[in-house]
C-alpha positions in Angstrom: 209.6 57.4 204.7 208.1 53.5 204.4 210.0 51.1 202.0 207.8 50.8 199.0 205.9 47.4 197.6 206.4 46.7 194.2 204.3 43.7 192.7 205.9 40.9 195.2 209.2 42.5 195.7 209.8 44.3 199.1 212.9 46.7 198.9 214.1 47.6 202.6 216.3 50.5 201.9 216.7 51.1 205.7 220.1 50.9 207.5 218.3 49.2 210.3 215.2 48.0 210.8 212.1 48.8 212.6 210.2 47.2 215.2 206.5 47.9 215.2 205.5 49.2 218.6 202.5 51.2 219.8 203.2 53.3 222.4 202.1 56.4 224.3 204.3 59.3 225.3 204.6 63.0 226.2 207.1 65.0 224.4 208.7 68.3 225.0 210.4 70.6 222.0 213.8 72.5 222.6 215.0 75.0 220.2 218.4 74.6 218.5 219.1 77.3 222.0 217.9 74.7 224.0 214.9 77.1 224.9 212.0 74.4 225.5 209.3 76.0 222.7 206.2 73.2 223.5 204.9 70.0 224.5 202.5 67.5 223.7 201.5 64.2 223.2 201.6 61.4 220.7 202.2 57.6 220.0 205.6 56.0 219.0 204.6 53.6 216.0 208.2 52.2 215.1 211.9 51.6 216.6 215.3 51.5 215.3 218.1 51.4 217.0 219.0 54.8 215.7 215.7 56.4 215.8 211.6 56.3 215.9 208.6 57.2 214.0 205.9 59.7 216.4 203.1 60.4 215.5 200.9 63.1 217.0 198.1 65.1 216.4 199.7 68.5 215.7 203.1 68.9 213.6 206.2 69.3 215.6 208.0 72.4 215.2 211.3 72.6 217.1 215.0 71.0 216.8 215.5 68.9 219.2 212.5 66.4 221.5 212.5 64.9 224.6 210.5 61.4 224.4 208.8 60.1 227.8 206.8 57.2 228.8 206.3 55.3 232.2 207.5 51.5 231.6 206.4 48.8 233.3 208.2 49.2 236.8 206.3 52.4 236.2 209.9 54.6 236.2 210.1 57.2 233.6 211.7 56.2 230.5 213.3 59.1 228.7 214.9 59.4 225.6 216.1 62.6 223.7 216.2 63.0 220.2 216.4 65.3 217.0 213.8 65.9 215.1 214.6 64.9 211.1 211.2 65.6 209.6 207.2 66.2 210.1 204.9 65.6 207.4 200.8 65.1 207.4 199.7 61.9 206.5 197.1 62.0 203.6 194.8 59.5 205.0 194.7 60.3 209.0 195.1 63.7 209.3 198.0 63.0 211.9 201.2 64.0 211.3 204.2 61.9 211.3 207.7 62.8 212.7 211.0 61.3 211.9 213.1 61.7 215.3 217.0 60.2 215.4 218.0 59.5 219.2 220.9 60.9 220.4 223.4 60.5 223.8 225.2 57.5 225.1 224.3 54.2 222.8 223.8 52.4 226.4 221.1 54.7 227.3 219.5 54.7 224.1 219.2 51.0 224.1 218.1 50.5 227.6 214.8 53.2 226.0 214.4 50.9 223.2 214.4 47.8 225.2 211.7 49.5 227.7 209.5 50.8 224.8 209.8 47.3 223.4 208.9 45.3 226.4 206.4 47.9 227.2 204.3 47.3 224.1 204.5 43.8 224.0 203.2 43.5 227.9 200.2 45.6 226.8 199.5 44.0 223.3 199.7 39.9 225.2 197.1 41.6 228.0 194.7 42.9 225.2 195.1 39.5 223.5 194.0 37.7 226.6 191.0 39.9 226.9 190.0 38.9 223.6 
């Protein structure tokens, strides 16, 4: 999961690194049929360019997710993805899903780049309000 502190030294044992980001989305589950099993909602806390971290408030049982979100021209952004692991965090109570994009690179880094520009739009507007 996280790269782990130890004393000073931070060791990053991830291929590619992770941009915080906060946002919102509805997701729908599809089977390893393709049979859509469930939906819900959560909030993206990280981005790679290979993947995200989601976390929700109920675990998420199914193969394969569909990530959307409305970005700032308010068109859907969608994204799918595969689902690599859901565990329950001790602390929240939320659980927290590993999900690896898949499809075209092109598409999957024109999501990125909305999710991105999406949550730093909203976190500069909360600032000003502060």
């Amino acid at each position: 999961m996280a790269a782990k502190q130890i004393k000073s030294e931070f060791i990053e044992r991830r291929r590619y690194p992770r941009i915080k980001s906060v946002n919102l989305v509805d997701y729908a589950l599809f089977d390893e049929k393709g049979k859509r099993i469930g939906e819900g909602n959560g909030r993206i806390l990280n981005l790679s360019q290979i993947g995200t971290l989601l976390e929700t408030n109920k675990a998420i049982h199914g193969s394969f997710v569909n990530l959307m979100t409305i970005d700032l021209d308010y068109k859907k952004v969608r994204v799918k993805g595969r689902v690599i692991r859901t565990g329950k965090h001790p602390s929240s109570g939320h659980y927290l899903s590993g999900i690896e994009f898949m499809g075209p690179k092109d598409e999957q880094h024109e999501t990125i780049v909305a999710f991105v520009k999406t949550y730093q739009y909203r976190k500069q507007k909360a600032e000003r309000v502060h």
